[in-house]
N, CA, C and O atoms as CSV, one atom per row, in Angstrom:
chain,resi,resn,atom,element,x,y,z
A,1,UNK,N,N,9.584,18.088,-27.328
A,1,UNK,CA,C,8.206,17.766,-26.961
A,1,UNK,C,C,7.863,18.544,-25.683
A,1,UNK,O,O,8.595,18.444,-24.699
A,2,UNK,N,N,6.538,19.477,-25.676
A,2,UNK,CA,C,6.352,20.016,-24.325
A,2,UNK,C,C,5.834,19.267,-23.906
A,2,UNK,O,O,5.074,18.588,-24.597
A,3,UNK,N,N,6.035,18.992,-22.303
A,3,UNK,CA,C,5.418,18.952,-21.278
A,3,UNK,C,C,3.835,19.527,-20.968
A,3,UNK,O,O,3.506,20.711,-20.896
A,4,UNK,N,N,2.893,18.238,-20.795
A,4,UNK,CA,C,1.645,18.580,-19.986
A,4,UNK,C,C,1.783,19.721,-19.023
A,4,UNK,O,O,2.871,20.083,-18.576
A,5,UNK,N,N,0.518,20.326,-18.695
A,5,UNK,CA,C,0.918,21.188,-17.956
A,5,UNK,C,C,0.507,20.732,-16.550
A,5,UNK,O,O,0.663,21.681,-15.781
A,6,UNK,N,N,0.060,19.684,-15.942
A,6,UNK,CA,C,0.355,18.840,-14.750
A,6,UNK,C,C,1.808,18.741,-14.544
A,6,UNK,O,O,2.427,19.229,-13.599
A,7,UNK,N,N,2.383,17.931,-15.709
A,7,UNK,CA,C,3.825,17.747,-15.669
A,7,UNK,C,C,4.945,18.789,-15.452
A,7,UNK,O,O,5.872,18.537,-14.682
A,8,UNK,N,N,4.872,19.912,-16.097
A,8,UNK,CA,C,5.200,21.168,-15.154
A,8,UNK,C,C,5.026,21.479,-13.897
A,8,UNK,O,O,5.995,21.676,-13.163
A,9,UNK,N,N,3.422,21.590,-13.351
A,9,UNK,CA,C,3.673,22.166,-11.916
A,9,UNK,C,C,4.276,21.091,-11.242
A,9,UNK,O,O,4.568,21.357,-10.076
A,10,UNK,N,N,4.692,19.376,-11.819
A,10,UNK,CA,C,5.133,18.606,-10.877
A,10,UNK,C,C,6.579,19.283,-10.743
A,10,UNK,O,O,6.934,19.849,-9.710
A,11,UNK,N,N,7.376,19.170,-11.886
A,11,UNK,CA,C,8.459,19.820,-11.717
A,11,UNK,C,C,8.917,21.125,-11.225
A,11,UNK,O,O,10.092,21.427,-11.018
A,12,UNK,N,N,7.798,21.934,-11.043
A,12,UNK,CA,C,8.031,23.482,-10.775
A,12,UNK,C,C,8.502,22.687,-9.210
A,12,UNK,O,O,9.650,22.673,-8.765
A,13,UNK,N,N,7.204,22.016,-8.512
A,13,UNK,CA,C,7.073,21.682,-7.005
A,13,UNK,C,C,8.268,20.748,-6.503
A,13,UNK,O,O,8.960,20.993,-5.515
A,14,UNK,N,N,8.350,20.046,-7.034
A,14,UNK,CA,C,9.739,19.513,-6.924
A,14,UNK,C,C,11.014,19.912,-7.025
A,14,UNK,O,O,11.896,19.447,-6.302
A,15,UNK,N,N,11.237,20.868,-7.987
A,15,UNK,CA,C,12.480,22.431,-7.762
A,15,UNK,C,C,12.682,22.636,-6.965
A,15,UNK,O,O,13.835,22.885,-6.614
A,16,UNK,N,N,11.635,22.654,-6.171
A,16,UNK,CA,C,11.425,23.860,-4.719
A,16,UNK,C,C,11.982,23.011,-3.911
A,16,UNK,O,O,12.990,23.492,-3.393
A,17,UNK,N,N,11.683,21.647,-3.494
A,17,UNK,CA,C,11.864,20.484,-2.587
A,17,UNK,C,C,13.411,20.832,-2.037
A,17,UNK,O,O,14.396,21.186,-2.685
A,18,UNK,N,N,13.322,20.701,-1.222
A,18,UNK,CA,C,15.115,20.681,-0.342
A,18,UNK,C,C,15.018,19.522,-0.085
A,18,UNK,O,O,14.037,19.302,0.626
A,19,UNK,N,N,15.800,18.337,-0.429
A,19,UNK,CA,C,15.938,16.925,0.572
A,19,UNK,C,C,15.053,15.987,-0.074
A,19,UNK,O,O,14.395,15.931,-1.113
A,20,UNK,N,N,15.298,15.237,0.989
A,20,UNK,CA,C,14.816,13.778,0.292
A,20,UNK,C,C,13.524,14.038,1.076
A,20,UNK,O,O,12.468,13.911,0.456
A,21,UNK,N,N,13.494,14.339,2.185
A,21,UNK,CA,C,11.711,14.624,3.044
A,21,UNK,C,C,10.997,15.014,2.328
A,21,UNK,O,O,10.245,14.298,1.667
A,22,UNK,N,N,11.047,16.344,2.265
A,22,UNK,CA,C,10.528,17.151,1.431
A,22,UNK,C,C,10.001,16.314,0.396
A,22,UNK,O,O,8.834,15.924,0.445
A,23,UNK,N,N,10.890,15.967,-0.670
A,23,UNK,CA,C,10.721,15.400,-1.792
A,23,UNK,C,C,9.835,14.160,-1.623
A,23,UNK,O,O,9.069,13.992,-2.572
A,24,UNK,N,N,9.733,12.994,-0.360
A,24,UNK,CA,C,9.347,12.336,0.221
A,24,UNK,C,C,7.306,12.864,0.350
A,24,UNK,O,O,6.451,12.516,-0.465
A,25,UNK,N,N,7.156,13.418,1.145
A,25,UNK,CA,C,5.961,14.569,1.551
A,25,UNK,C,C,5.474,15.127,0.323
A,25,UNK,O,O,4.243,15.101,0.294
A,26,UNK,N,N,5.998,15.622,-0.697
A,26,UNK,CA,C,5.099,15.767,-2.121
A,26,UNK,C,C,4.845,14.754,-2.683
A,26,UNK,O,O,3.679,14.760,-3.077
A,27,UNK,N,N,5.745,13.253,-3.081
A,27,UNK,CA,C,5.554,12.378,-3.302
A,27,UNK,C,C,4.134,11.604,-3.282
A,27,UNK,O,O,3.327,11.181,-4.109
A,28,UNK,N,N,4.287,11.659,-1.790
A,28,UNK,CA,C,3.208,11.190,-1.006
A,28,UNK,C,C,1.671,12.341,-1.282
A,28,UNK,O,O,0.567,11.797,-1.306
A,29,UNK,N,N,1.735,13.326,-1.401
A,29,UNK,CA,C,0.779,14.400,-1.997
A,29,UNK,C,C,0.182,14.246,-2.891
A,29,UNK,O,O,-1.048,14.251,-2.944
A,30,UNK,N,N,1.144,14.032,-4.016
A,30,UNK,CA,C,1.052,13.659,-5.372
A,30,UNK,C,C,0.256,12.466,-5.779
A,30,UNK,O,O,-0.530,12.399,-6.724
A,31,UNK,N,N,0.698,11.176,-4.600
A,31,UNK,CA,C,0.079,9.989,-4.897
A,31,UNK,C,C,-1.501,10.417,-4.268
A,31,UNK,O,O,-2.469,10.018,-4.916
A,32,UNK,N,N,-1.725,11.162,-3.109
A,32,UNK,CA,C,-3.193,11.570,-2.364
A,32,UNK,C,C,-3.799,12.111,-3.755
A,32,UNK,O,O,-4.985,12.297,-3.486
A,33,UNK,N,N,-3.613,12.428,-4.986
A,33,UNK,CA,C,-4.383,13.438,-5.898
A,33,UNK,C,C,-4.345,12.166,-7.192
A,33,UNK,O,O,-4.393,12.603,-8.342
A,34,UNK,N,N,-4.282,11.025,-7.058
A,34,UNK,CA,C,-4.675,10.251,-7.772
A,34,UNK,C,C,-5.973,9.598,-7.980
A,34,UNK,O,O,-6.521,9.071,-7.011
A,35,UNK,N,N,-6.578,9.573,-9.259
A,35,UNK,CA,C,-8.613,9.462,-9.074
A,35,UNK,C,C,-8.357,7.642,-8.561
A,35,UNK,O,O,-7.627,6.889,-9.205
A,36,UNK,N,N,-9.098,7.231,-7.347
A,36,UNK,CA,C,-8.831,6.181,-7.209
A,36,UNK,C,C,-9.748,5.279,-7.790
A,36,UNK,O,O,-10.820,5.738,-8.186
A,37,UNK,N,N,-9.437,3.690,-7.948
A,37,UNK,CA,C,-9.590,2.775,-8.559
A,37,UNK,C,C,-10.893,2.644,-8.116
A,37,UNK,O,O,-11.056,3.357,-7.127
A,38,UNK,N,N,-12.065,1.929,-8.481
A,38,UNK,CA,C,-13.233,0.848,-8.005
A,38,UNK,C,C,-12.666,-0.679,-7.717
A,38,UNK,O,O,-11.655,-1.228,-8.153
A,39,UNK,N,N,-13.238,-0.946,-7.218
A,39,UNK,CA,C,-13.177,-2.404,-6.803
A,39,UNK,C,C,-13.102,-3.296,-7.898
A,39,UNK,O,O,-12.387,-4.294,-7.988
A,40,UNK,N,N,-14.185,-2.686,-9.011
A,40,UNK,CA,C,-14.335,-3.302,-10.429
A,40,UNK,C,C,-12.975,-3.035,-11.009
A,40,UNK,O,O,-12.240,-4.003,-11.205
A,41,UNK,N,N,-12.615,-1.978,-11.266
A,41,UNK,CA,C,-11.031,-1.870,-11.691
A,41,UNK,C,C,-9.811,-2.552,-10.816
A,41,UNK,O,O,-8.728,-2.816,-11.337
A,42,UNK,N,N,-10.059,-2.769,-9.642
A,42,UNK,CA,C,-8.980,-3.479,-9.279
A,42,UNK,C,C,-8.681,-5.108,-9.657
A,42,UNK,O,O,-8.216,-5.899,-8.836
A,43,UNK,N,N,-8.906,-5.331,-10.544
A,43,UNK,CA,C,-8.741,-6.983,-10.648
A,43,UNK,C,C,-7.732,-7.226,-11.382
A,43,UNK,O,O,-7.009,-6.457,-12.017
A,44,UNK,N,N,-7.716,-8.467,-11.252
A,44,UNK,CA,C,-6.570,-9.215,-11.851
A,44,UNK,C,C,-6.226,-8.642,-13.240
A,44,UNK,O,O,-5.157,-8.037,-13.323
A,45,UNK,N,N,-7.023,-8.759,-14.382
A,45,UNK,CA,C,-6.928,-8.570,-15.390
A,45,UNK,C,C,-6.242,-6.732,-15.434
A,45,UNK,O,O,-5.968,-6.233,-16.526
A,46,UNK,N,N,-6.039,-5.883,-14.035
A,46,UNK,CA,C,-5.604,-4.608,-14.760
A,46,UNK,C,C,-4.225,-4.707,-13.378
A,46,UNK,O,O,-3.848,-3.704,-12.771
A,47,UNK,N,N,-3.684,-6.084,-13.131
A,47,UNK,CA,C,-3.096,-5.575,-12.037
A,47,UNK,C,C,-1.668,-5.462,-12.896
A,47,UNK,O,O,-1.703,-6.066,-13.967
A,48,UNK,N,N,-0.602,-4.878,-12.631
A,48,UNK,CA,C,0.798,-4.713,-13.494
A,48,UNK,C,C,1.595,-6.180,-12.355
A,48,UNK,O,O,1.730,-6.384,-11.148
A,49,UNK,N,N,1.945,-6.911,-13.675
A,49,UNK,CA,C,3.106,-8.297,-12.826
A,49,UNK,C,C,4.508,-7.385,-13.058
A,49,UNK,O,O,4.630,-6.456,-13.856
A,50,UNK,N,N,5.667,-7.982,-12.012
A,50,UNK,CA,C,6.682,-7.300,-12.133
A,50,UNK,C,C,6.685,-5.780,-11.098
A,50,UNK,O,O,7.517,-4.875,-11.051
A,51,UNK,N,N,5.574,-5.946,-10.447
A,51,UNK,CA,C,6.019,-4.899,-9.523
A,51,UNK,C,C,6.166,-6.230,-8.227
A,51,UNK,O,O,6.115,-7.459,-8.288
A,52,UNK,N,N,6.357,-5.294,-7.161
A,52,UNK,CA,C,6.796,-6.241,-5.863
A,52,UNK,C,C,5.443,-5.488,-5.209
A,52,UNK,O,O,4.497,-6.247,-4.999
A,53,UNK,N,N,5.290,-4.334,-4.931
A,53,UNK,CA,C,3.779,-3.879,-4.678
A,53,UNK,C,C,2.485,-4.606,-5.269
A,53,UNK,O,O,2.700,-5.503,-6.084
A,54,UNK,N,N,1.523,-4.389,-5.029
A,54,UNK,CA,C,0.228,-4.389,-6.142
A,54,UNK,C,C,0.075,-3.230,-6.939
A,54,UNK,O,O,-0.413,-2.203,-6.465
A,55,UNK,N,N,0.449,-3.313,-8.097
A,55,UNK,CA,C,-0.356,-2.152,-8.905
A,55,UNK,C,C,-1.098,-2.570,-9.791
A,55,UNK,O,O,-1.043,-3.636,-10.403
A,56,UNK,N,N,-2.281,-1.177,-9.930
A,56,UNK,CA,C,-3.300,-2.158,-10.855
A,56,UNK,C,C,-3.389,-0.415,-12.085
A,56,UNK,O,O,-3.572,0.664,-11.522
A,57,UNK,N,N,-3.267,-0.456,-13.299
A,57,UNK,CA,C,-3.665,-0.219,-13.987
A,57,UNK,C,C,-4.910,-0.197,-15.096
A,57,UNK,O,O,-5.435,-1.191,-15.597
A,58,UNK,N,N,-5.148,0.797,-15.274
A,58,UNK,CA,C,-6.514,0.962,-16.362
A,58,UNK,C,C,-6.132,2.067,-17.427
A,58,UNK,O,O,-5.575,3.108,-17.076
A,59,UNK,N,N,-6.508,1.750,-18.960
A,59,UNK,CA,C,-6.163,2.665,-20.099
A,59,UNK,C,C,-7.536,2.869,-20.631
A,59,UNK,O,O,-8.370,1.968,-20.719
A,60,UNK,N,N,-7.752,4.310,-21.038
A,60,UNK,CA,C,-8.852,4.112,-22.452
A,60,UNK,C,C,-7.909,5.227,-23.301
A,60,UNK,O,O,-6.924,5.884,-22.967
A,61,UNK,N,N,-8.701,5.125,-24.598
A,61,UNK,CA,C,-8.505,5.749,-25.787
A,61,UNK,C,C,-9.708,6.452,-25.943
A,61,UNK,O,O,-10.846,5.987,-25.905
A,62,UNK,N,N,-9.107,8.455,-26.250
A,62,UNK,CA,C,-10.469,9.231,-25.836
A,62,UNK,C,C,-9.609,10.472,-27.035
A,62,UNK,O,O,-8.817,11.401,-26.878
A,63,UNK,N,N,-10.438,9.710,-28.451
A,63,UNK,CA,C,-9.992,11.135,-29.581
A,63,UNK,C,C,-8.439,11.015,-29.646
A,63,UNK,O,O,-7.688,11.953,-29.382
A,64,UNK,N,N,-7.997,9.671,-30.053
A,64,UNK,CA,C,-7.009,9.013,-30.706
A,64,UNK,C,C,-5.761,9.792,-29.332
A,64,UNK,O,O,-4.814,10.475,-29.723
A,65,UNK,N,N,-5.961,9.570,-28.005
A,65,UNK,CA,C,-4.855,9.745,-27.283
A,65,UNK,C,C,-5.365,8.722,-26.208
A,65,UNK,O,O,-6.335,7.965,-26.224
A,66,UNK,N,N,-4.234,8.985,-25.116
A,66,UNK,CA,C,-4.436,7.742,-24.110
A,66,UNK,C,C,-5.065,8.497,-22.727
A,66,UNK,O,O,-4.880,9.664,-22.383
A,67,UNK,N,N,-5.724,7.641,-22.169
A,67,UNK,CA,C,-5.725,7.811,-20.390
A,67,UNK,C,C,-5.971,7.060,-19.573
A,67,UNK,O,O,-6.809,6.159,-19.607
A,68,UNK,N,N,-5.080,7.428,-18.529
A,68,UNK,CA,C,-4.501,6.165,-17.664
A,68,UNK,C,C,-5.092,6.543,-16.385
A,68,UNK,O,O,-5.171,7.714,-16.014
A,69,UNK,N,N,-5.548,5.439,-15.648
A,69,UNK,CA,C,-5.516,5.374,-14.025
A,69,UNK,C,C,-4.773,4.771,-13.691
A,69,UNK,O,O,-4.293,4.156,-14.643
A,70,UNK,N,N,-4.199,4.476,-12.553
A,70,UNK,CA,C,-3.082,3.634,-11.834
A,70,UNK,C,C,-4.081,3.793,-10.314
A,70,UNK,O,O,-5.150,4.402,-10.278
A,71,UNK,N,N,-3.456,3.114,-9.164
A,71,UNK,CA,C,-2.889,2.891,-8.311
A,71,UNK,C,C,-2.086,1.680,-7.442
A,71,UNK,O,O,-2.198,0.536,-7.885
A,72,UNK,N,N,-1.508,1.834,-6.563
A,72,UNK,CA,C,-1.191,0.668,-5.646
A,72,UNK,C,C,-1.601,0.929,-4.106
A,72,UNK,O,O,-2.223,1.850,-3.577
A,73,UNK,N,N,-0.818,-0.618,-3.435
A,73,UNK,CA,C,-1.173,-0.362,-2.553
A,73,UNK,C,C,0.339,0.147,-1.650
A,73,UNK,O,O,0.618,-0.383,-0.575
A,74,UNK,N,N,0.951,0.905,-2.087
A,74,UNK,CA,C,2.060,1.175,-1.239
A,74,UNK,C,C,1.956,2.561,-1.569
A,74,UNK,O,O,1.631,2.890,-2.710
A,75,UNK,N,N,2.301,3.753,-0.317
A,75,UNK,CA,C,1.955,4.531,-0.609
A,75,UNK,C,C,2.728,5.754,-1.391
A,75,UNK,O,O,2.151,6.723,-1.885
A,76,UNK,N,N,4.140,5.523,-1.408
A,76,UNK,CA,C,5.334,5.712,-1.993
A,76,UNK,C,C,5.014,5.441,-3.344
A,76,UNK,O,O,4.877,6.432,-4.061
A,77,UNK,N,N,4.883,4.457,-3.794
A,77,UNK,CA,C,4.539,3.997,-5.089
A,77,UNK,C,C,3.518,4.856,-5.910
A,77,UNK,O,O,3.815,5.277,-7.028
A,78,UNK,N,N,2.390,5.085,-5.364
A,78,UNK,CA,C,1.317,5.715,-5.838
A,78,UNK,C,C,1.683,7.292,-5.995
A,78,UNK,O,O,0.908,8.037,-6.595
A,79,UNK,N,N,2.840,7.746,-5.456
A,79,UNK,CA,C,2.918,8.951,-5.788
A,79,UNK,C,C,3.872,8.798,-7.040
A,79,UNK,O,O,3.589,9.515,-8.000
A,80,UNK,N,N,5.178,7.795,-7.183
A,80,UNK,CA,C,5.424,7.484,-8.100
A,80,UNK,C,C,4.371,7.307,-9.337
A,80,UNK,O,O,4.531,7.984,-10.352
A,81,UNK,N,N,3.525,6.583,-9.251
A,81,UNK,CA,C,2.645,6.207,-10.301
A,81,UNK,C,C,2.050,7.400,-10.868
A,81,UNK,O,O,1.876,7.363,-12.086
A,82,UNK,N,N,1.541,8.926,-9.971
A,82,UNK,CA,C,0.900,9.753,-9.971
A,82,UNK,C,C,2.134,11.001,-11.168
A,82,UNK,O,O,1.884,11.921,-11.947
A,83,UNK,N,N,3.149,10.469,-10.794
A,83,UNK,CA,C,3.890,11.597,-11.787
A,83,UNK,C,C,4.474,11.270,-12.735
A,83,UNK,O,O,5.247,11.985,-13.372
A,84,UNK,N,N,4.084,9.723,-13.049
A,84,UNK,CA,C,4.008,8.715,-14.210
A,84,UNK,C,C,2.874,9.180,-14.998
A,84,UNK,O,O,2.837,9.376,-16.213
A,85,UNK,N,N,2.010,9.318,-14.184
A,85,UNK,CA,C,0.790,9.651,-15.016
A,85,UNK,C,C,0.819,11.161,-15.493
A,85,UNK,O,O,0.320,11.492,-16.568
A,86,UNK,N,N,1.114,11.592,-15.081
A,86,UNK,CA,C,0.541,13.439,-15.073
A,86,UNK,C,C,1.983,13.234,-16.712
A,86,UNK,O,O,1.685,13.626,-17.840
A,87,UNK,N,N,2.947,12.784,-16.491
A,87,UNK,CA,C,3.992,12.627,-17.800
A,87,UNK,C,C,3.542,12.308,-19.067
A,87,UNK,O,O,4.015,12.858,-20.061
A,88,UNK,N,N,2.401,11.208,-19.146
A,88,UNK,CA,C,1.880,10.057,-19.833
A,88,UNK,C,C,0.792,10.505,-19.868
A,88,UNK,O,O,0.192,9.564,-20.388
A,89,UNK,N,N,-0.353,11.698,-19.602
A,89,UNK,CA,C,-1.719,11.409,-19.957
A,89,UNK,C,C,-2.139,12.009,-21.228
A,89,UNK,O,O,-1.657,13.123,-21.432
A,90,UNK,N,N,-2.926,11.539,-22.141
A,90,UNK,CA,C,-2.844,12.492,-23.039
A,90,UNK,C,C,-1.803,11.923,-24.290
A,90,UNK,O,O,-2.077,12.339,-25.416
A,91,UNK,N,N,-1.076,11.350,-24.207
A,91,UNK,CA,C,0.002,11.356,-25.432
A,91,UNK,C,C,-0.499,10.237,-26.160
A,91,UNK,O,O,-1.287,9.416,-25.692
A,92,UNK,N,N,0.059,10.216,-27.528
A,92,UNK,CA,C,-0.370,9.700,-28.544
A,92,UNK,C,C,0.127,7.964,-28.364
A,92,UNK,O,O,0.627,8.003,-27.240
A,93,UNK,N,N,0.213,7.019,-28.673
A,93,UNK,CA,C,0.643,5.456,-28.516
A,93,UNK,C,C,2.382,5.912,-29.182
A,93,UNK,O,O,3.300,5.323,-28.610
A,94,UNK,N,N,2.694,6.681,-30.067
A,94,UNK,CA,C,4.221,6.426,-30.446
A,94,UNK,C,C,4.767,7.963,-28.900
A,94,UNK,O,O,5.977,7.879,-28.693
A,95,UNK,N,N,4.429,8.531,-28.455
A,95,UNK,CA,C,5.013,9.100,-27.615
A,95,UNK,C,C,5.592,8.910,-26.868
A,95,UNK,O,O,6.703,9.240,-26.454
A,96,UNK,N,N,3.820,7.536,-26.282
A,96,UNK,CA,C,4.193,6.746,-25.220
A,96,UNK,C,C,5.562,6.046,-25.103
A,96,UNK,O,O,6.369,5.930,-24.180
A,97,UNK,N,N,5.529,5.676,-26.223
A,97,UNK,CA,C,6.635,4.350,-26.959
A,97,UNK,C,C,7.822,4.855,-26.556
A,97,UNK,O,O,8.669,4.149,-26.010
A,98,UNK,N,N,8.033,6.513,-26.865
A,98,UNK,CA,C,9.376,6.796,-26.974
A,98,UNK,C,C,9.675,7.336,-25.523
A,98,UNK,O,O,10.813,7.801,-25.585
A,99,UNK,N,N,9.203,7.485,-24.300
A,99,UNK,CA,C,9.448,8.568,-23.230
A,99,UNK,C,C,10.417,7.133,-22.327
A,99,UNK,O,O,10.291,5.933,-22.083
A,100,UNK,N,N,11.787,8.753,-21.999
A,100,UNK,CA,C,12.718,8.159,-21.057
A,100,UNK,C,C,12.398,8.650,-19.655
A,100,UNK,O,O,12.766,9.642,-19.025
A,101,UNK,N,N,11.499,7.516,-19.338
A,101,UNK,CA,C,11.471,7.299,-18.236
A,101,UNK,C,C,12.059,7.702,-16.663
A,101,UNK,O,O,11.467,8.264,-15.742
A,102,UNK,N,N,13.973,6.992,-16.772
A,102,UNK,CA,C,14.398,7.314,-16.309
A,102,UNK,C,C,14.340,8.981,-16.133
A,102,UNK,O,O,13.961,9.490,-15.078
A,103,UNK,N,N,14.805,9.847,-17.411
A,103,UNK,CA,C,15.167,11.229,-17.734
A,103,UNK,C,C,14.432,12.203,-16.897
A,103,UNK,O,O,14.759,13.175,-16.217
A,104,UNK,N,N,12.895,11.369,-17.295
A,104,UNK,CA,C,11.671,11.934,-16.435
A,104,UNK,C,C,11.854,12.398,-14.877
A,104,UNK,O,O,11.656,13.547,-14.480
A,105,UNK,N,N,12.238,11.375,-14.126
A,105,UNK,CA,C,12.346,11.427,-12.622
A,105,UNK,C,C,13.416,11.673,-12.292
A,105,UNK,O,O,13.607,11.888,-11.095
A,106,UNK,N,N,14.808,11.751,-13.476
A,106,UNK,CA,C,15.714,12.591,-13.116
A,106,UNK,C,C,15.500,14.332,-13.211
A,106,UNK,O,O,16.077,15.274,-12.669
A,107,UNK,N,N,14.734,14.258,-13.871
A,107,UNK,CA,C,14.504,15.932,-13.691
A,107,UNK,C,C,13.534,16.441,-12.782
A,107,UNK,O,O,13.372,17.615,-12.446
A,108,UNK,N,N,12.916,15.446,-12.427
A,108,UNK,CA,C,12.209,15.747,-10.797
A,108,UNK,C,C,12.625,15.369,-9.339
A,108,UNK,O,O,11.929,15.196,-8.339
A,109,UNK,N,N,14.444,15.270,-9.593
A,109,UNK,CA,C,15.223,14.753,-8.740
A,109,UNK,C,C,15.252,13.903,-7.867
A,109,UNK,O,O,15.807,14.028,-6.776
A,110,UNK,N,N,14.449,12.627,-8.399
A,110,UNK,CA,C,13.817,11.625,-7.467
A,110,UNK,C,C,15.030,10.138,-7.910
A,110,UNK,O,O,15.249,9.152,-7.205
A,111,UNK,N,N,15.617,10.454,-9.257
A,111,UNK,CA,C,16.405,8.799,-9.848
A,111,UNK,C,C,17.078,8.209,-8.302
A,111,UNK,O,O,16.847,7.061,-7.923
A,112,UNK,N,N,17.866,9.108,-7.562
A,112,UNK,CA,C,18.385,8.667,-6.754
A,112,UNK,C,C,17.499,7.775,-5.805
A,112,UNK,O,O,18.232,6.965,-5.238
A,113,UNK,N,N,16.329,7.651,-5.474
A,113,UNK,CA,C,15.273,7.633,-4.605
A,113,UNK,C,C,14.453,6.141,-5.471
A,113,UNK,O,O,13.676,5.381,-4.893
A,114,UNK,N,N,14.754,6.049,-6.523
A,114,UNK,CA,C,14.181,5.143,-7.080
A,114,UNK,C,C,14.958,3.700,-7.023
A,114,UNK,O,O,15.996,3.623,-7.680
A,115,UNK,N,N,14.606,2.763,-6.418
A,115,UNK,CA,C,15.658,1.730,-6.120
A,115,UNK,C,C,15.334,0.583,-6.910
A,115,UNK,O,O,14.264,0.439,-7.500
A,116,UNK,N,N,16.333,-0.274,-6.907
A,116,UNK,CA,C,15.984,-0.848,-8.716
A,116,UNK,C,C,14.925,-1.697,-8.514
A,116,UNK,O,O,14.355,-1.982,-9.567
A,117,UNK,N,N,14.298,-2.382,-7.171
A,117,UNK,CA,C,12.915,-2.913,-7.289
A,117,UNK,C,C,11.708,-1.716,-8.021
A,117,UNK,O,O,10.872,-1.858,-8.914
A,118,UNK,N,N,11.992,-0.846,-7.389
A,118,UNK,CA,C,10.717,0.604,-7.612
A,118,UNK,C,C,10.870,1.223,-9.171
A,118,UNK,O,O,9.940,1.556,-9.906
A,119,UNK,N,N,12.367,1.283,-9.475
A,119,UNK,CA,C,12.489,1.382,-10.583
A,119,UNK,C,C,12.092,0.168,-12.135
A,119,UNK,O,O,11.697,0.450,-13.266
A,120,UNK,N,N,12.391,-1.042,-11.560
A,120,UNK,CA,C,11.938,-1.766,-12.259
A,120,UNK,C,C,10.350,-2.001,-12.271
A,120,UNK,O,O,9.794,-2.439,-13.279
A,121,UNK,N,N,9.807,-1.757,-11.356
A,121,UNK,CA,C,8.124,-1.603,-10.724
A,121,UNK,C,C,7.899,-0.863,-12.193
A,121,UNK,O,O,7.516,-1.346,-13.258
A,122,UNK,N,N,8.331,0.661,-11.802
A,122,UNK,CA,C,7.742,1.573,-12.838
A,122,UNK,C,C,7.929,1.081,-14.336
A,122,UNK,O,O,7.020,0.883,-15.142
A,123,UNK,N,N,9.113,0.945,-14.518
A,123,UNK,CA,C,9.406,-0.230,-16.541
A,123,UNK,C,C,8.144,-0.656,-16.291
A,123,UNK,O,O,7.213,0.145,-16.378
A,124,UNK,N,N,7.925,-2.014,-15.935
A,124,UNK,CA,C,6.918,-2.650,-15.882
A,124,UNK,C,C,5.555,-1.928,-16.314
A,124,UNK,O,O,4.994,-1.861,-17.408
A,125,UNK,N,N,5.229,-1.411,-15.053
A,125,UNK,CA,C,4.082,-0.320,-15.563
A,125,UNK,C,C,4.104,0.817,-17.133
A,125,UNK,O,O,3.181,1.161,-17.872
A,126,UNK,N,N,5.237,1.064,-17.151
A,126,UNK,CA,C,5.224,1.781,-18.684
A,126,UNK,C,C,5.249,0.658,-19.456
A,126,UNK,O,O,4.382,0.807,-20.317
A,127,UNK,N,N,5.814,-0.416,-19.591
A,127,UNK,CA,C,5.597,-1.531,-20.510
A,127,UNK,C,C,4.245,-1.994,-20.476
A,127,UNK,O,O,3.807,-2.367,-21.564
A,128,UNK,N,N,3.447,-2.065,-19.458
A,128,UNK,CA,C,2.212,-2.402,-19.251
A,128,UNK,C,C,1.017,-1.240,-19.974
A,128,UNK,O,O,-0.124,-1.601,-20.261
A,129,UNK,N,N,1.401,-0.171,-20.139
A,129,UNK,CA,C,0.983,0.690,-20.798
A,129,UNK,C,C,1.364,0.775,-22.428
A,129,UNK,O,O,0.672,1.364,-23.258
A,130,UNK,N,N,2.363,0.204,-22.656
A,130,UNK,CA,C,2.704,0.460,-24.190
A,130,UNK,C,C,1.882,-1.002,-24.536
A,130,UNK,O,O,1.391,-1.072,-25.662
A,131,UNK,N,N,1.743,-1.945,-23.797
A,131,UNK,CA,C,1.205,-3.151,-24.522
A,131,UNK,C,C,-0.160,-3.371,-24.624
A,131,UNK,O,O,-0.678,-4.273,-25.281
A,132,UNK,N,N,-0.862,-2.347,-23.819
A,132,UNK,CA,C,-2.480,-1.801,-23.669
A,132,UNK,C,C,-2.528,-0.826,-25.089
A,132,UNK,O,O,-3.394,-0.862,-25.964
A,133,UNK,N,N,-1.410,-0.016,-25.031
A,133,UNK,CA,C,-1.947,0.954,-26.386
A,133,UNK,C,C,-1.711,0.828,-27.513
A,133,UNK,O,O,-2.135,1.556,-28.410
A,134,UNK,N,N,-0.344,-0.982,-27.742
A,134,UNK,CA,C,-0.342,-1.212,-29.240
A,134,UNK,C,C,-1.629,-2.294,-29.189
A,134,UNK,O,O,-2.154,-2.564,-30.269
A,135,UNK,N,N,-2.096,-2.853,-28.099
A,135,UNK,CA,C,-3.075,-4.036,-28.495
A,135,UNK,C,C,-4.544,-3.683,-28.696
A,135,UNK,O,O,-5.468,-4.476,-28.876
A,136,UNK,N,N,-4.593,-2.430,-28.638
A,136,UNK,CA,C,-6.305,-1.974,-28.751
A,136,UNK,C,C,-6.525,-1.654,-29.760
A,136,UNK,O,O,-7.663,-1.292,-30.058
């Protein structure tokens, strides 16, 4: 399956990264280039349970594929969320279904960096996304 081509330059930029700073500082970049939420989108009904942050999610269906907004309020997170998304936009509901997650952010050399609250954060949020795109 190729890769979006967001999802590339994440990985091209992350190649480059020396360190956890570095890697830290795009992170944080990454989450700055996320379209942010309205007030109307932030509510209860789109927030993801199972994170320890707030995250709030939003899906539509646009010509039988998906698209997602995210954010939170941590700012670490939101760059997480941001290369969740750029992975995930666009793909069909069985794509969604099938993407390893983990695999993902191991090839953008971040697994180490993901700690099992943040990591379980993100499940959550991809589960929160597969249960938006089998229930519509």
């Amino acid at each position: 399956m190729s890769l979006p081509l967001q999802a590339q330059e994440a990985l091209a930029s992350f190649d480059q990264a020396r360190g956890w700073e570095q890697r830290a500082r795009l992170l944080m970049q990454w989450g700055d280039r996320l379209e942010p939420l309205t007030e109307a989108e932030k509510v209860e009904a789109n927030r993801v349970h199972g994170c320890q942050s707030l995250v709030w999610l939003v899906a539509k269906q646009v010509d039988q594929v998906w698209q997602f907004k995210a954010s939170s309020d941590a700012r670490l997170l939101r760059g997480l969320l941001a290369l969740l998304l750029v992975r995930v936009q666009g793909l069909p509901s069985e794509a969604l279904a099938r993407l390893d997650l983990r695999q993902w952010f191991t090839q953008l050399g971040l697994e180490r960096q993901l700690s099992p609250s943040r990591s379980n954060g993100l499940h959550a949020v991809l589960q929160r996304m597969a249960e938006l795109t089998s229930g519509l």
